[in-house]
ZAFI-730160 format. One record per residue (C-alpha): y, x, z; residue number from 0. Coordinates in pm, whole numbers, plus 50000, padded with zeros to 5 digits. Each point is the difference from the previous one (the first is absolute). Example, Ala and Ser with C-alpha at 12.3 -4.5 7.8 and 13.67 -1.06 7.14 Angstrom:
<atoms>
<atom><v>49550</v><u>51230</u><w>50780</w><num>0</num></atom>
<atom><v>50344</v><u>50137</u><w>49934</w><num>1</num></atom>
</atoms>
This chain:
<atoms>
<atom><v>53980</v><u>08370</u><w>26263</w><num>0</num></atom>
<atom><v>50154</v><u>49884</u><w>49651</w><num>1</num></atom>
<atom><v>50400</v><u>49908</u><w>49941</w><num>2</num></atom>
<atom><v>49990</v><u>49733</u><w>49731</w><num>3</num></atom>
<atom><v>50364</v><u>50068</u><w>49803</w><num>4</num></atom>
<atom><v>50074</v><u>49664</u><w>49792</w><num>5</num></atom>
<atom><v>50305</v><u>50077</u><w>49716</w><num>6</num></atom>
<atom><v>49900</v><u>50355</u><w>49978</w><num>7</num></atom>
<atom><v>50133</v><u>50077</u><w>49685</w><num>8</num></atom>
<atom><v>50383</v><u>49883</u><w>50059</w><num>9</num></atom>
<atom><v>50284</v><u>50179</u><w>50107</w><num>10</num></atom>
<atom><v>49889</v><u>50006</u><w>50409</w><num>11</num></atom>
<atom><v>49648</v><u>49960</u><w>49963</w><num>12</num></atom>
<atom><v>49944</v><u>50334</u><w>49818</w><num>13</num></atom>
<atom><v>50183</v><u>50187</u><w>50270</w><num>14</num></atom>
<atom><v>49814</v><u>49802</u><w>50247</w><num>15</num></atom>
<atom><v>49648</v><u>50133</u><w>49861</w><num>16</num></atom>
<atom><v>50149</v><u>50347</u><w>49957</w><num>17</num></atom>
<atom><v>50140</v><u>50000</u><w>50407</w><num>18</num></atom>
<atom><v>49647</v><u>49877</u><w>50128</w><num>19</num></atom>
<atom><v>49789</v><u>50259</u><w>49776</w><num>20</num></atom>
<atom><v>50268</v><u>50291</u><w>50146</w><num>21</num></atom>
<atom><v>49899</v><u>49867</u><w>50325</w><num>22</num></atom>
<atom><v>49600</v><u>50004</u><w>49948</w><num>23</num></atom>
<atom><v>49991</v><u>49606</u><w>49992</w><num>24</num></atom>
<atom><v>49657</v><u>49842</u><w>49822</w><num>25</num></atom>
<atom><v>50255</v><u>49799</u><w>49756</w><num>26</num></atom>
<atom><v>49821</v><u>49730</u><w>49762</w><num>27</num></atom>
<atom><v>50245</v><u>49856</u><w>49715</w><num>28</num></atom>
<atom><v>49984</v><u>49663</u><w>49847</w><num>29</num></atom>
<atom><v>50150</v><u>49974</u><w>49668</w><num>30</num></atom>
<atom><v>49941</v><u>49811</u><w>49674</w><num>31</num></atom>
<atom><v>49918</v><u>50275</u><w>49746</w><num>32</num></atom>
<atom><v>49829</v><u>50290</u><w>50149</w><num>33</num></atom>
<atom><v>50054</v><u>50175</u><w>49663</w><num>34</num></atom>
<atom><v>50382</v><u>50024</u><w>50060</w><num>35</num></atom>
<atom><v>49987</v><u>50092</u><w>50349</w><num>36</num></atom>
<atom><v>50086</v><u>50397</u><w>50083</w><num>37</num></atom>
<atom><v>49922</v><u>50046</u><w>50380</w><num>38</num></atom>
<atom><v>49938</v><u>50306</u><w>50172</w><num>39</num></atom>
<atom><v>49623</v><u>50161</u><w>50007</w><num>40</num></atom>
<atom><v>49789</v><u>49772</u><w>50257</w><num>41</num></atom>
<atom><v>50153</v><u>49668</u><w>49994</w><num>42</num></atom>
<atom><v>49784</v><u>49725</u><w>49927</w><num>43</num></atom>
<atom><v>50085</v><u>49743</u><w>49742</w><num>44</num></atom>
<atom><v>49921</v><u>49660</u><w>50015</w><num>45</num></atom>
<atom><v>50081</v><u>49766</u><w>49703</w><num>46</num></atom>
<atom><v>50124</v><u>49659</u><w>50050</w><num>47</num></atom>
<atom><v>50322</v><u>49826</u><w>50087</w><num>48</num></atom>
<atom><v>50068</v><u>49761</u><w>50287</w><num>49</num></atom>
<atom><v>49913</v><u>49677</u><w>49867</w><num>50</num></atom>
<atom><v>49660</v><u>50142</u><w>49876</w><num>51</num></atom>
<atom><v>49784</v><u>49876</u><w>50348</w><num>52</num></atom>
<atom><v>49692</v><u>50179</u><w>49905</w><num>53</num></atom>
<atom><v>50225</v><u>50336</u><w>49902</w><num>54</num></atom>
<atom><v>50176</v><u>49986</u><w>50320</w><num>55</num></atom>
<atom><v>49709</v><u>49917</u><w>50217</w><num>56</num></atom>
<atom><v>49847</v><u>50329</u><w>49847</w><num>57</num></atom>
<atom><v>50274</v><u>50211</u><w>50081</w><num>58</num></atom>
<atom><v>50025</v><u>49881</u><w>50346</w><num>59</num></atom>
<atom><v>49661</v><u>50112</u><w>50009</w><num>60</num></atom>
<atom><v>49961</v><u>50319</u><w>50323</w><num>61</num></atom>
<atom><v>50443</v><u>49955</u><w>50050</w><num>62</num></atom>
<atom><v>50109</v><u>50031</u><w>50303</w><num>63</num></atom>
<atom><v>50391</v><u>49960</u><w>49925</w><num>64</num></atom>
<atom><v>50190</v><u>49864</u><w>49732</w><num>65</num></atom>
<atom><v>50316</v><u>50096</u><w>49774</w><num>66</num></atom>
<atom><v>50136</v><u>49667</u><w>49942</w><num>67</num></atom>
<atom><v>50252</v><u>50004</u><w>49708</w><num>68</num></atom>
<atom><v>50083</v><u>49686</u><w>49762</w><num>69</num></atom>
<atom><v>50188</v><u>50052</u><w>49668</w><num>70</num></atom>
<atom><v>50293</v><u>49729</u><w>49977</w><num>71</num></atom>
<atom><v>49830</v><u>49782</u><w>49712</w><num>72</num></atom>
<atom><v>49968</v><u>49563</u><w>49982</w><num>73</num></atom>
<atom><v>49641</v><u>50033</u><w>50234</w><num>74</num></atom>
<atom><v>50091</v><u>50243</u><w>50297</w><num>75</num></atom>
<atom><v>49946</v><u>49800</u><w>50278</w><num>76</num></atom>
<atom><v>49687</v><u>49870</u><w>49909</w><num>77</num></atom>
<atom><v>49881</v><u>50310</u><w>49949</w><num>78</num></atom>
<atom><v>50129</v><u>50143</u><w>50358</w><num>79</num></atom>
<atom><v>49786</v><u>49674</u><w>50144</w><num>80</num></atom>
<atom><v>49681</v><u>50107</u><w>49791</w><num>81</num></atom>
<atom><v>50081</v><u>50395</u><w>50059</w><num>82</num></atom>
<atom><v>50025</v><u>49900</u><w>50407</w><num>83</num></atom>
<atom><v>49742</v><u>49753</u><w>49998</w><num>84</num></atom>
<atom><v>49726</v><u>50206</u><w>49832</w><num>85</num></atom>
<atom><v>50108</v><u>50287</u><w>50248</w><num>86</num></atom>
<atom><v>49900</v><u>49788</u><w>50293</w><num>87</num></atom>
<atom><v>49698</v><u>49910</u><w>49879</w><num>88</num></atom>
<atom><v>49906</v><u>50356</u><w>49912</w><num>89</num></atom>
<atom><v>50067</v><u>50081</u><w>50325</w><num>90</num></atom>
<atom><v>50328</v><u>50198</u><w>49924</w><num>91</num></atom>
<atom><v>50236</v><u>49934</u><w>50312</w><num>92</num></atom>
<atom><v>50252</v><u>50298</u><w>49945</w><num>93</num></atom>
<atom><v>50286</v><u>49957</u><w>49750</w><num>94</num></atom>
<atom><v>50284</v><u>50185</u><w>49877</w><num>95</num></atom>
<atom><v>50250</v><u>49713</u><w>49789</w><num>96</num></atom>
<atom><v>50270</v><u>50088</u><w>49799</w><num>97</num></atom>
<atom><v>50278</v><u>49735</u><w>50036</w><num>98</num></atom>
<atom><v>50354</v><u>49999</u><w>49978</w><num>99</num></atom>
<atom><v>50275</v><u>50033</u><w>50212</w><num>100</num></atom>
<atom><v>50166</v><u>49659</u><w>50152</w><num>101</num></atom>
<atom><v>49711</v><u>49800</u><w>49835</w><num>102</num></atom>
<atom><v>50055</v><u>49719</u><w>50271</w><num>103</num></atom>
<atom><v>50380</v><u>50002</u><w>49953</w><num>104</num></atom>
<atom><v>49978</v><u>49961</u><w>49594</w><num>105</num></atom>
<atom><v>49750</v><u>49694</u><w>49983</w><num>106</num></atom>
<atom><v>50191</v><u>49898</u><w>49619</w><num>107</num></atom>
<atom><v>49902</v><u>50302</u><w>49820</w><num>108</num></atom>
<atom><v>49603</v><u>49921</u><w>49879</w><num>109</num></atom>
<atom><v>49843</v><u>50373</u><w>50101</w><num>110</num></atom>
<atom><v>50174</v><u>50006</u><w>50338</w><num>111</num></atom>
<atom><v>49881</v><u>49658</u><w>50097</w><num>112</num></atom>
<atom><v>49622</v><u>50163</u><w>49876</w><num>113</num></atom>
<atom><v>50021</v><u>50266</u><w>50238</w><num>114</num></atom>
<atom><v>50107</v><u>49817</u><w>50312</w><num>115</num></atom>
<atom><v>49736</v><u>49741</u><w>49903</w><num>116</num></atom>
<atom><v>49744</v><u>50324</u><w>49992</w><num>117</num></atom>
<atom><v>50160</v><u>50142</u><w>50265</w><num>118</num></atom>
<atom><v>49939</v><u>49647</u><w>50242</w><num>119</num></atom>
<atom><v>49661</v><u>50017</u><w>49835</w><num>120</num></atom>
<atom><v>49912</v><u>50367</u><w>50199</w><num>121</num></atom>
<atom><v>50116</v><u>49897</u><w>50333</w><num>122</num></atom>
<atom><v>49816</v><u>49672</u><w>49964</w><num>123</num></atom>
<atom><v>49672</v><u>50121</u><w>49872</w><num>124</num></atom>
<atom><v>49999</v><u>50236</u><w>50278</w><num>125</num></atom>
<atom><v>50001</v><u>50330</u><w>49815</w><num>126</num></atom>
<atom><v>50144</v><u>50339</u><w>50127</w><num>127</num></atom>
<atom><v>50274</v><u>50066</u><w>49798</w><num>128</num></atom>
<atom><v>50300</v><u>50177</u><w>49923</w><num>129</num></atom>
<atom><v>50220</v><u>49832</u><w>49777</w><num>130</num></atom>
<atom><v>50269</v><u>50243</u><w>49819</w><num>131</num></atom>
<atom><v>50327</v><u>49830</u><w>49871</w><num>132</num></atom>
<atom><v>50128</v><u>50222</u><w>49723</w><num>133</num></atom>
<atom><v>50404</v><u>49940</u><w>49883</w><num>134</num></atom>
<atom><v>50093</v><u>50058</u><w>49637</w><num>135</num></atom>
<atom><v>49843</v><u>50298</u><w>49851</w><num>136</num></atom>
<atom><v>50208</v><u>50247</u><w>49870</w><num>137</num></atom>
<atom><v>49692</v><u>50048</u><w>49710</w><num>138</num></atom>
<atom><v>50183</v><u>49665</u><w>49871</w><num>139</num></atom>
<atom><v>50256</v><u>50272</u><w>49864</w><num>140</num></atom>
<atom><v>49821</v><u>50102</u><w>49724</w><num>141</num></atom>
<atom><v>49995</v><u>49667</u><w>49794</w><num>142</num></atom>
<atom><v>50399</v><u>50065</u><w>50037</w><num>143</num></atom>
<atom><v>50060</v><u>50343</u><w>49940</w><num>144</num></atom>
<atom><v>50101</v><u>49954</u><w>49622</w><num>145</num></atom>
<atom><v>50218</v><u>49812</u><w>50089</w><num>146</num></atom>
<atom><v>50156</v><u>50222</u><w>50238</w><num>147</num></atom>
<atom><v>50015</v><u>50289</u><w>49828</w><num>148</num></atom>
<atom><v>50053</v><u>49832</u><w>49669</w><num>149</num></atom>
<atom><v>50242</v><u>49795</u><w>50067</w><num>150</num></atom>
<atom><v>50158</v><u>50057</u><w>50347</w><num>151</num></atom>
<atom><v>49950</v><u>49706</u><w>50194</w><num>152</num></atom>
<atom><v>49762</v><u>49895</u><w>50323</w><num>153</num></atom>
<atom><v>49864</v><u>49689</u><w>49856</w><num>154</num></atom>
<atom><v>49821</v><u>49926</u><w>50339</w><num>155</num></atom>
<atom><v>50122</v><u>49702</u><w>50162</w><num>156</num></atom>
<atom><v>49976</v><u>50127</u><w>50326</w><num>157</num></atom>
<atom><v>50305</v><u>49860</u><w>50163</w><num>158</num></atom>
<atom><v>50198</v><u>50100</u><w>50266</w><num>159</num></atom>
<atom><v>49805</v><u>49972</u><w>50313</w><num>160</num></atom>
<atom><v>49781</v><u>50327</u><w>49960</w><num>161</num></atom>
<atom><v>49617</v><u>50042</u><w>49871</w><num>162</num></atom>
<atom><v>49836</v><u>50260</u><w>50197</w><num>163</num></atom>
<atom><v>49822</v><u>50112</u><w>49676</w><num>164</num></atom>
<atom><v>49653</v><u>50157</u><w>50112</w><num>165</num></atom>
<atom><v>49781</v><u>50263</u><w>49784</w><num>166</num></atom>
<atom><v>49652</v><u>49859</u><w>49885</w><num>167</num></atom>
<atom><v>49857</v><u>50360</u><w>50121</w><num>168</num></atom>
<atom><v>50107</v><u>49920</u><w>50380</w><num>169</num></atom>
<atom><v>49847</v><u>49672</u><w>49984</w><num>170</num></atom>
<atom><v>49690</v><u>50121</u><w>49879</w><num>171</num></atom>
<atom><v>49993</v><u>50302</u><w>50246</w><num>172</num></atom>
<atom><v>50069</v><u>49718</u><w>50308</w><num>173</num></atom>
<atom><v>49729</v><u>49801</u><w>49814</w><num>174</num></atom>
<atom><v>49770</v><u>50282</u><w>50029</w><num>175</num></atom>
<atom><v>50054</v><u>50053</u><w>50359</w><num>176</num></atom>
<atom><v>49953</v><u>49698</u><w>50096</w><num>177</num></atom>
<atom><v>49709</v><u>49968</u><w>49823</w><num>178</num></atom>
<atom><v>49812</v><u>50275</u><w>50176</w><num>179</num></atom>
<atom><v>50166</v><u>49925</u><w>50347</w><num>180</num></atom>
<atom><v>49779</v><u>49595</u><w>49933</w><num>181</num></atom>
<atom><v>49733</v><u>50181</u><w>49858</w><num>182</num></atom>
<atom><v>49929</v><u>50255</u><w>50269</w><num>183</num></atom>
<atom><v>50107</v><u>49759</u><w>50297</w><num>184</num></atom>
<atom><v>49707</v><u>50001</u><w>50266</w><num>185</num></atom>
<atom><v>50059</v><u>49596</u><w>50048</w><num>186</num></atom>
<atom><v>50242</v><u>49727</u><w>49882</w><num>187</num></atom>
<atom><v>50377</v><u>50047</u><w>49956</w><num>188</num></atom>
<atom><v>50267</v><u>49791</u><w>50052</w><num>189</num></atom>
<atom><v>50216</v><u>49859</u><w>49680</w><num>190</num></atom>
<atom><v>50280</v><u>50231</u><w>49907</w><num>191</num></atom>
<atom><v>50302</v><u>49951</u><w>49786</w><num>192</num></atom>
<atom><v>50142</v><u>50271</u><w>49856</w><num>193</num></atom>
<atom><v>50388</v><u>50011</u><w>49779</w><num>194</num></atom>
<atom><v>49952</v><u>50248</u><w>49715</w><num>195</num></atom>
<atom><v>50374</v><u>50119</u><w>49913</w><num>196</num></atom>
<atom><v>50159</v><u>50274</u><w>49867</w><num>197</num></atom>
<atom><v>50277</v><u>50255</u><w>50231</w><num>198</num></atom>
<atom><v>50331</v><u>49807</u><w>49827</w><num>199</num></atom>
<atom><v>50104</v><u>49595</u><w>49970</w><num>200</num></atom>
<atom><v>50214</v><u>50051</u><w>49655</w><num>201</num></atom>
<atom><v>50169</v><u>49729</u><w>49823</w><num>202</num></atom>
<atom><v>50071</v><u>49954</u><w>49635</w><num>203</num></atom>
<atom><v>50319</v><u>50235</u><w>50004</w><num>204</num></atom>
<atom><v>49807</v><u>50292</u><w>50208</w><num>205</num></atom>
<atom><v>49693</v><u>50008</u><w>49785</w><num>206</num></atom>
<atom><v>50265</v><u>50024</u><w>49695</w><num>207</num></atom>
<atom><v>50192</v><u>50247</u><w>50202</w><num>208</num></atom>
<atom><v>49630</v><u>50200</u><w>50052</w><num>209</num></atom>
<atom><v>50000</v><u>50067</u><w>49608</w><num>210</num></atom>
<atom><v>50300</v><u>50041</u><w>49925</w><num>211</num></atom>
<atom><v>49953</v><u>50320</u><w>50231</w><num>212</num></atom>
<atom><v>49663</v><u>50094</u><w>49816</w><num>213</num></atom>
<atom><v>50112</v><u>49942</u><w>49658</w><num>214</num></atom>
<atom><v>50354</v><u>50130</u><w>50097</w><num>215</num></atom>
<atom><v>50190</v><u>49734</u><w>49796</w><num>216</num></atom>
<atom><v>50107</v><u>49621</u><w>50115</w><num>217</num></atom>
<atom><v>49748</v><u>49781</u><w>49996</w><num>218</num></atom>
<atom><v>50089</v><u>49584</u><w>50117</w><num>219</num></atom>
<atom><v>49834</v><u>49756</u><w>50178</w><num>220</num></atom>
<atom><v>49917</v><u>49720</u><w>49776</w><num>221</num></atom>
<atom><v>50101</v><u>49718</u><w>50257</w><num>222</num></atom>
<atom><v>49765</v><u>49756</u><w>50164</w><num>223</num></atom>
<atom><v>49887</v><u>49814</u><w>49664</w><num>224</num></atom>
<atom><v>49648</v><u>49807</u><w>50105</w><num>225</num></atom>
<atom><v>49993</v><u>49771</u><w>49699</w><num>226</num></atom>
<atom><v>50084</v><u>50302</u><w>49768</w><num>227</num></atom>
<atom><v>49712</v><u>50193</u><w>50142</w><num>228</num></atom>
<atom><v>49763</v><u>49718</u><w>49951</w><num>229</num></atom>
<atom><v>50061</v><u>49978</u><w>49659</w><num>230</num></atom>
<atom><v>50004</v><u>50379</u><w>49945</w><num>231</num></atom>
<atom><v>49660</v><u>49994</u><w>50165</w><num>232</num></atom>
<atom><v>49864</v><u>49683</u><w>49815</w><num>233</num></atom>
<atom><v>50038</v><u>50246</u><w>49679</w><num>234</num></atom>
<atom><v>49687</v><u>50218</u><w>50080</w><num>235</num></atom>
<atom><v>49811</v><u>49771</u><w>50299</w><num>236</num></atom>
<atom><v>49859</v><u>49667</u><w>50033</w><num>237</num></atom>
<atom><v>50316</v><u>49734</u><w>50115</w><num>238</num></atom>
<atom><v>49852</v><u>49879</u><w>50300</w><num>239</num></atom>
<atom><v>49975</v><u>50369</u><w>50111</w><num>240</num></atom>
<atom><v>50382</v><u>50044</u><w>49876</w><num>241</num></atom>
<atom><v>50143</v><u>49685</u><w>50191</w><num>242</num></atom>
<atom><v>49778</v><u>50138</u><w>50297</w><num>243</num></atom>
<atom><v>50196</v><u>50343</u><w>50001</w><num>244</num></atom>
<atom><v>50279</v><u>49819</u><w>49925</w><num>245</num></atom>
<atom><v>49963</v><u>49810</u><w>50356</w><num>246</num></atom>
<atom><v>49926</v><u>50318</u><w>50166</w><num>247</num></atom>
<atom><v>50293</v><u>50157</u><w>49890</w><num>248</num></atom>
<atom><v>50225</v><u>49698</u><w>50111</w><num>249</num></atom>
<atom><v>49867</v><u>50088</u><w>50336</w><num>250</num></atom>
<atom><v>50091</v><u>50397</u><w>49950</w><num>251</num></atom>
<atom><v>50336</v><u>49860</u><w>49938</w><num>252</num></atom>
<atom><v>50023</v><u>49695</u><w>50281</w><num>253</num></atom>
<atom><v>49749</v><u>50215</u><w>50273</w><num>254</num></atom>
<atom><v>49932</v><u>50338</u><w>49879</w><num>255</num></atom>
<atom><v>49688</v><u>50199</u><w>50132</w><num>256</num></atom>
<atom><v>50138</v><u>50167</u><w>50307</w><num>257</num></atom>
<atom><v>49784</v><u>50187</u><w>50233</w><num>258</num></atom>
<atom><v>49966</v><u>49919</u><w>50389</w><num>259</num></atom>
<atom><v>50114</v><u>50208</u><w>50235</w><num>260</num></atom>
<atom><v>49777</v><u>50258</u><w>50067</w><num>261</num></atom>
<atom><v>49781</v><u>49998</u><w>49644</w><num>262</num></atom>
<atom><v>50107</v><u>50330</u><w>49875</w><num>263</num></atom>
<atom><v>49927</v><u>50180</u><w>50351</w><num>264</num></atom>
<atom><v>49648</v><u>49826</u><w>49992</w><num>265</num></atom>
<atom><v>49903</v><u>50109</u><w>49642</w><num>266</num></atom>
<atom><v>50139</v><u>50369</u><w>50110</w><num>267</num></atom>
<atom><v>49739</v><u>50006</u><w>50237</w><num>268</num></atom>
<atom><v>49761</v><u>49874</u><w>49838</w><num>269</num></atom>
<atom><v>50000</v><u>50224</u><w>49682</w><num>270</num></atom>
<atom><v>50150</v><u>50283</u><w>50209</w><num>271</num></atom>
<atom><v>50230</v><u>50101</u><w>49765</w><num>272</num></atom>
<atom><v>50337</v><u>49849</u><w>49867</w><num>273</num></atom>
<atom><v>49963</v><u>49666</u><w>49732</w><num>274</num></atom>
<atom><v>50087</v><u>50079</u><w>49685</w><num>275</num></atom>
<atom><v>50332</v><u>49911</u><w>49866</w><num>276</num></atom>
<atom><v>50209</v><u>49785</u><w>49747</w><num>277</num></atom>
<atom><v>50160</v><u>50357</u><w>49847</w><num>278</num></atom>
<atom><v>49709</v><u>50237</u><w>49978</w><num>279</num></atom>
<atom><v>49824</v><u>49754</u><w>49764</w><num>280</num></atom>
<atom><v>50311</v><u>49890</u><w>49789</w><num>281</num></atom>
<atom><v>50060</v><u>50363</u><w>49970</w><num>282</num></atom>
<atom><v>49603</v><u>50051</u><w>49915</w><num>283</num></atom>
<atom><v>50020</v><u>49692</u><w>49740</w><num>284</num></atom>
<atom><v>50334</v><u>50157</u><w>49840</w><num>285</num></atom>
<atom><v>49848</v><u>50337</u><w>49964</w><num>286</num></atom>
<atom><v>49668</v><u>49804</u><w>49840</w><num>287</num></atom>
<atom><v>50244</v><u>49813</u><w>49737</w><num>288</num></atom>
<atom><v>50245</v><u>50290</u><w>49927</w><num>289</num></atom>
<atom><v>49671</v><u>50230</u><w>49876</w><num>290</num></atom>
<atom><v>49865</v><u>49687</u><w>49818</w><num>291</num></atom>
</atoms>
């Protein structure tokens, strides 16, 4: 059968295609312009976006399981209640939902109350789902690294707790996984939740003390500034969006995003290899921006 991928052209989505296709999955993309889409020989493209009923009812069209990924934008949960609601109707029971880690525990900041909303919305509808709960991902680094190198701070308000960054390949390659474990399943299976982290917790001061190592030269910790990071990220996204990371990062600071005991063991086992870390991709980014 057919593996519907929704946000197939973003930063896990892609990698989620490219893990099912490596593993011989029938993979069927929806995305909004087909002409812009680059996806390995065989998938199927279906054009539409999840508000477009008729769109989405033909993509559902001979799925068995579903990719369920919503962009952080003003509509999301509506269109996680049409995306799940159209499923069910199509006859689509098996469900792979990317969340995000402590979504019950942060009910203030707008996309984690969406995705415990969603995620209430699987166990009531009666799907069989895994629902994965991804921490901060290290990818974020690149909208930063200019800064870093440039100018030798870590403007990340992290805090001091500890973010357990994770790697957008590892949650894709979980995603993937579990996607074929659904899709394959002879009957139903139960609802799992699973923590998508990265091997280290690291504060403010170790992530600063991570490139300082790679870039062998100081680099500081800007501080725990969430007003200052709003504004810097009202300059080049919409305000509500800014005030929204700006909540999330007062949560970083007051919370962090640390793992439970056991996640990293569980993800080892699951990917069968170790996760990727913090260091190999600051060193990767560094070596990108130094040959720039």
């Amino acid at each position: 059968m057919t593996i519907l991928v929704t946000g197939a052209t973003g930063r896990v989505g892609r990698h989620v295609v490219d893990q099912l296709v490596k593993r011989g999955a029938a993979v069927r993309v929806l995305t909004r312009d087909a002409s812009k889409a680059d996806f390995p020989a065989g998938v199927n493209v279906a054009q539409g976006e999840l508000l477009d009923i008729d769109s989405l009812r033909s993509a559902f069209d001979g799925v068995s399981t579903l990719f369920l990924l919503n962009a952080v934008t003003g509509d999301e949960f509506t269109q996680a209640i049409i995306a799940l609601n159209v499923a069910r109707e199509s006859g689509v029971e098996r469900v792979v939902y990317l969340s995000v880690i402590h979504a019950d525990r942060f009910p203030n900041v707008p996309h984690f109350a969406v995705k415990s909303g969603a995620e209430r919305m699987l166990e009531q509808m009666g799907f069989s789902a895994t629902i994965l709960r991804p921490s901060y991902f290290i990818d974020n680094e690149v909208m930063i690294k200019d800064v870093i190198v440039n100018h030798g701070v870590y403007p990340m308000p992290i805090g001091f707790k500890g973010v357990a960054m994770v790697d957008a390949r590892d949650i894709a390659e979980v995603a993937a996984i579990e996607l074929i474990r659904r899709d394959e399943a002879v009957g139903k299976l139960p609802i799992e939740t699973i923590n998508l982290v990265g091997p280290d917790t690291l504060t403010g001061p170790d992530a600063a003390a991570i490139w300082s190592d790679v870039l062998g030269r100081p680099i500081v910790y800007g501080g725990d500034d969430p007003t200052g990071f709003e504004q810097n990220m009202a300059s080049f996204m919409p305000k509500w969006m800014a005030y929204e990371m700006r909540l999330m990062a007062e949560r970083y600071v007051s919370d962090g995003m640390i793992p439970d005991e056991g996640d990293v063991e569980r993800l080892t086992e699951i990917l069968g290899r170790p996760l990727r870390s913090y260091r190999d991709f600051a060193t990767q980014l560094a070596a990108a921006a130094t040959e720039a």
